[in-house]
N, C-alpha and C positions, 0 to 999 in steps of 0.2 A: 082562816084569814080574818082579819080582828074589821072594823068597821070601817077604821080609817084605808082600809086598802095593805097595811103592812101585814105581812107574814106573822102567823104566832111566835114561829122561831125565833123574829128579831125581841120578841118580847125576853126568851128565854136565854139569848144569847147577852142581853141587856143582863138578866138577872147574874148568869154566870161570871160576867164582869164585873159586877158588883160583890157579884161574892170573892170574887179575886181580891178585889182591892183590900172586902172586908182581913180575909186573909192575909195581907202584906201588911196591913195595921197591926194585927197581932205579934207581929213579927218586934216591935216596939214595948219595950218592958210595961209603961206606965197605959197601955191601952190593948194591952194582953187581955185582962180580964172581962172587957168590956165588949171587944172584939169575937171572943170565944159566946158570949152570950148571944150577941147579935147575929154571927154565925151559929149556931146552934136553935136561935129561934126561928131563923130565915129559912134553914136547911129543913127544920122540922115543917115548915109549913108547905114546902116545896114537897115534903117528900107525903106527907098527907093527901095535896094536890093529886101526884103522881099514883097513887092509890084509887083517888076519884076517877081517874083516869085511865087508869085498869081495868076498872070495874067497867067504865064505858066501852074499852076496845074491845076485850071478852066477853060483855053482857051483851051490851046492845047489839054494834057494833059487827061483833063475833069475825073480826079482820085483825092481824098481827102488823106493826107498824114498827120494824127492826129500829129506826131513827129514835121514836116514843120510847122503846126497851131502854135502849142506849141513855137515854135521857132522866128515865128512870132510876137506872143503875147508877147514874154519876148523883142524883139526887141523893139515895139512898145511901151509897159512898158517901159524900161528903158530910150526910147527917152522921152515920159511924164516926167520922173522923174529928168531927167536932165535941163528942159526946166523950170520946175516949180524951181529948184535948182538955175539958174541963172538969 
């Protein structure tokens, strides 16, 4: 739970929406390029995140968090997806 009282997930589902958008930009010839980049650094930093995050469920932690996997996976997905895109 973050400080303000809201849920981490709102943070994460805030991000995925944004990577939507980023994504539907792309979709526009003349901000393809720039979109691909911003999705691909976005995804890359998420997916690093989600690594730090690994390390804590497994190391510290040592609890499995099916919701975090899932979370993971779409991180890691959509860095694939952006990578192969540009």
């Amino acid at each position: 739970e973050l400080a303000s009282g809201l849920p981490l997930s709102s943070v994460v589902a805030g991000f995925f929406v944004a990577m939507l958008g980023i994504s539907l930009m792309g979709r526009v010839a003349e901000w393809r390029n720039e979109a691909v980049a911003a999705g691909t650094l976005l995804s890359g930093f998420a997916s690093l995140y989600s690594i730090a995050l690994l390390v804590v469920m497994f190391g510290v932690l040592q609890k499995i968090c099916l919701f975090c996997l899932v979370i993971d996976g779409v991180n890691f997905a959509t860095l694939g997806i952006f990578l192969v895109m540009s």
